[in-house]
Steps between C-alpha positions, in 0.01 A plus 500: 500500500764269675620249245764319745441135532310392741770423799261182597544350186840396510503346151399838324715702747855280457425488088823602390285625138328752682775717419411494191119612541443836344300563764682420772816685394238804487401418842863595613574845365336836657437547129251217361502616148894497423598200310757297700727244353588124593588515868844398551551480851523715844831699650678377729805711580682755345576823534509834276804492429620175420105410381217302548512115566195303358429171566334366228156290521573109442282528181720774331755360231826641622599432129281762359649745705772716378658773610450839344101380514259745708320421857230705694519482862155582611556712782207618761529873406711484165615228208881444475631490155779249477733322287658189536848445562584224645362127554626230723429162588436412927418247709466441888748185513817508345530167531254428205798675294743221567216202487206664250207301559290319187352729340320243208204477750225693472459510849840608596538720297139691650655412856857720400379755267433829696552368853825333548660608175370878368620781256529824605526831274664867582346756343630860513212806610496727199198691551176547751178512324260751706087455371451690780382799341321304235711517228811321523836646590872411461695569848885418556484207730611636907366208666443115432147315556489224825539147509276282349371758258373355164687533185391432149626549159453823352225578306445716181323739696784450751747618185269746366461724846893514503633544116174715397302452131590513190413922406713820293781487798540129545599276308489077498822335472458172636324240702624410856589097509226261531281768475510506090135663510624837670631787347825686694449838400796771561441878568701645191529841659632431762716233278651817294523727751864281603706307296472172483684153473486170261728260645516088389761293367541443152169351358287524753259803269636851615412673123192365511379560891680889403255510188206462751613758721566735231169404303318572828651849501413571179164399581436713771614779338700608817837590326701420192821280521861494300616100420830445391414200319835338505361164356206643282272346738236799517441670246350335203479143502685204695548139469428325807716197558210274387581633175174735466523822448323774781385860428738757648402833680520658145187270362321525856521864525561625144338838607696564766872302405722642308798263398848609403772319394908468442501271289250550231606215286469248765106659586433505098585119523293419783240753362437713763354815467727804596471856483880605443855346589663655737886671451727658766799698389784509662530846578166420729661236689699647848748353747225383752298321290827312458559460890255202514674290233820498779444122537376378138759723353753439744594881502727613782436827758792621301345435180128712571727777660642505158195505306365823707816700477480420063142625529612839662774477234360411217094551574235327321715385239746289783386116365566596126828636556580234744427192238680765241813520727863467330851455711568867454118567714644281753783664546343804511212394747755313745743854486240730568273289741528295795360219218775210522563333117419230605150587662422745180611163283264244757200723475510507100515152445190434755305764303563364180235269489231765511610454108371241477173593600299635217280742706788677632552812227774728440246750379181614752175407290185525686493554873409122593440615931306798378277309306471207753456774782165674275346215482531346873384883578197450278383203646680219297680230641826364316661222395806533406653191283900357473445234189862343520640787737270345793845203459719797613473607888726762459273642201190462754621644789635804307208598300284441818708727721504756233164539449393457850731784563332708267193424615574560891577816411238582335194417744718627751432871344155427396419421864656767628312732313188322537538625885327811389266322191369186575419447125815459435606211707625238253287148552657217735793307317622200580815396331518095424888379504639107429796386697474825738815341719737667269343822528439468848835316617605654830821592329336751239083586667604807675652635164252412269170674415323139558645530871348833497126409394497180728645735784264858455329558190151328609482903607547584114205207395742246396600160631674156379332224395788232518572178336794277649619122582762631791323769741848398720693719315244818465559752771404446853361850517331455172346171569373707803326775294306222269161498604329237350683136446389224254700206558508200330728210624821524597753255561767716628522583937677846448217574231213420717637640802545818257137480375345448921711801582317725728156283456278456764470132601843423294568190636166274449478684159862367395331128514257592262756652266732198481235269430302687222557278174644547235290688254140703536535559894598862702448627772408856522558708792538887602314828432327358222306253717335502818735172603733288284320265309616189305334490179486295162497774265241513240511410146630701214292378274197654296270519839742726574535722159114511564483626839677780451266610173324681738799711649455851623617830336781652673421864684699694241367808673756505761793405246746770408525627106886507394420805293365722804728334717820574327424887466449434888823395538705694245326839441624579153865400551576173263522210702794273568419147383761315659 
């Protein structure tokens, strides 16, 4: 059935509404039953790399249009996915710039609008939608459509075809902009399978868009995850800056979050639940977990050289008899090494302050990694708390690098012997870090074991998940090896430019990116998503504690017990803990 106006009917055929008859936007796809959106306009140049320009129809508000928003260019064999990024104002005399005519008139302003003064949009290809084969497919885009082709806005089933449903292995984070009805789902495999980024300025949400990443991979049950909860925003409870107080992963997943703490005072006052507090002794802590703190400790090259030749002279016991070092030990130390006094002296008074620190013991206690390491193995994610040490950086980065190292080198032997026993392949960890640009500085990533997991160790089942205002100053070669980026705004050129690094279609997305506002906008783009997408994340509020009541069991079949695991590795020799 033809439902095109009748072309001797001039009145029905020149009806500007016509675009919006149902059944006359059917009338113009090869499919008739998709649902199309407003129709916006036609191309009219462009190209595939610099985009597509649309001119837009003289009924279309230019001022509803924004850029980051979704168009469908309705191609004869295929439907081009598209986002805004760019809008522009045009006319075909430039005089009427220097002598604008009177627009008060109803009749000039009919006259002007979309003839001699028009708006024009240029929206970037992101995908080709083939229906082909019947059910829709997502194609990279190799081609553009002709002139004059028809675009609308995108749809929900537009959305839907492209970002997938709601199931075990997707989750919803989000609704695209204007389109508050449709749910952006992300593919939390393929989200944990690299690490991944949370970039914004200050206040613009990170903790709480990194809670509904994390709470989606809890949810699917895909892999466990290690937070270093700096500011004791994940693990129990949190007060949002409304001054209300939000359930932390610890109340979400209580079956399958285990929280720990360094401070236990500061978690009995905010009465969170914890299992243990966690110590480190001092005869656990080596040189290299020391070499990260170069910059926030201001040590020297001289200074780490130093604190490697007292732990081949003085072995576990080097810190304790550092802090407990008279004249006379100086003396001794600068006659009978290549220590200088004054090195030996500068390196004691920058260690001091782990005196200060109450979870730093003289004597071993319980093995804190051990015990964190059994229970990522068995399935349990962990959040470790700082109370009042989260104020101290140097505390942070310390206990993080020591634990991590611990922990690297653990699933690094339980992989390894997996090779030959698939059962005992540890689960997929991904380890959540706050201001990773001082563990990732391009001074200090290549010696730390953070450089090392962001670099390789997706081959040992364990990636980054991190958290940071300045991605400037992380790594280039990191920043290259982070898979999936959630970026809130940024205000800062080197930091986007940072952030667009090595993304497809860099240049129309860095638009969008400096004009997200302020608070409860990202764009997401990278292997967790089929194209980047600018979202307005969704709520954490008790719609979200409820839909993840009905959160999948983790496969514990395939995860690794310590007990069988450690006789693996160590036969029935005892087994060096640090």
């Amino acid at each position: 059935m033809n439902h095109l106006p009748d072309p001797n009917d001039l009145d029905a055929f020149f009806n500007p509404n016509r675009w919006q008859d149902p059944t006359y936007q059917a009338s113009l796809n090869a499919d008739p039953q998709h649902q199309v959106g407003q129709r916006l306009g036609v191309v009219v140049g462009g190209s595939l790399s610099k985009g597509l320009v649309i001119k837009l129809d003289r009924e279309v508000n230019v001022e509803e249009l924004a850029v980051g928003r979704y168009v469908v260019v309705h191609g004869q064999r295929a439907r081009f996915f598209c986002m805004v990024s760019d809008i522009s104002l045009e006319s075909t005399n430039a005089a009427i710039q220097s002598d604008p005519p009177d627009m008060g008139h109803p009749f000039m302003r009919s006259v002007y609008y979309g003839t001699v003064a028009y708006n024009l949009i240029t929206v970037t290809p992101m995908l080709m939608i083939d229906d082909s084969e019947g059910a829709p497919r997502a194609l990279p885009v190799k081609t553009i459509p002709r002139h004059f082709t028809p675009a609308h806005n995108a749809s929900a089933e537009d959305v839907n075809n492209v970002f997938g449903k709601d199931d075990d292995k997707h989750f919803y984070v989000g609704s695209p902009l204007e389109l508050q009805e449709t749910r952006i789902h992300l593919n939390m495999k393929r989200l944990a399978e690299r690490s991944v980024g949370v970039f914004g300025k200050s206040g613009t949400g990170k903790s709480f868009l990194t809670k509904i990443l994390l709470a989606g991979l809890l949810r699917s049950g895909i892999g466990v995850t290690l937070i270093f909860d700096m500011h004791n925003d994940y693990g129990w409870e949190v007060t949002s800056e409304n001054g209300s107080s939000v359930k932390g992963l610890g109340q979400l997943f209580s079956d399958r979050v285990t929280i720990f703490t360094l401070d236990g005072e500061s978690s009995r006052q905010r009465r969170a639940k914890f299992q243990a507090e966690i110590t480190i002794a001092t005869s656990e802590i080596e040189p290299q977990d020391l070499e990260s703190l170069k910059l926030t400790l201001n040590l020297s090259d001289t200074m780490i050289d130093a604190a490697y030749t007292l732990s081949r002279l003085w072995g576990d016991e080097w810190i304790a008899r550092l802090l407990d070092a008279s004249e006379d030990d100086q003396a001794y130390i600068s006659d009978n090494t290549n220590i200088p006094v004054g090195t030996f002296s500068g390196l004691q008074r920058r260690l001091e302050r782990f005196q200060r620190w109450g979870f730093i013991t003289r004597e071993k206690r319980e093995d804190s990694a051990q015990l964190i390491i059994d229970k990522l193995t068995n399935g349990q994610s962990v959040v470790l708390e700082f109370g009042k040490y989260g104020n101290s950086l140097e505390a942070y980065m310390l206990v993080a690098n020591y634990l991590t190292r611990r922990i690297h080198a653990e699933y690094v032997r339980r992989v390894e012997i997996s090779l030959g026993d698939k059962s005992q392949q540890p689960p997929q960890l991904m380890i959540t870090i706050e201001e990773a640009h001082k563990f990732l500085d391009p001074q200090v990533a290549r010696q730390t074991t953070f450089g090392i997991i962001a670099r390789e160790m997706r081959k040992y089942n364990v990636t980054l998940l991190i958290v940071d205002q300045r991605p400037s100053m992380i790594d280039e070669e990191v920043m290259s090896q982070v898979g999936t980026r959630v970026t809130a705004l940024l205000d800062n050129e080197r930091d986007i430019s940072a952030v667009l690094n090595g993304v497809s279609g860099a240049a129309s997305l860095r638009e969008v990116l400096a004009r997200l506002e302020t608070k409860q906008q990202a764009i997401i783009m990278g292997h967790a998503v089929p194209m980047p997408v600018v979202i307005r994340p969704r709520n954490y509020d008790q719609d979200f504690y409820a839909s993840l009541s009905g959160a999948p069991i983790p496969n514990t079949d395939q995860v690794a017990q310590p007990q069988a695991v450690n006789r693996a590795l160590t036969g029935n020799r005892p087994r060096r803990l640090s």
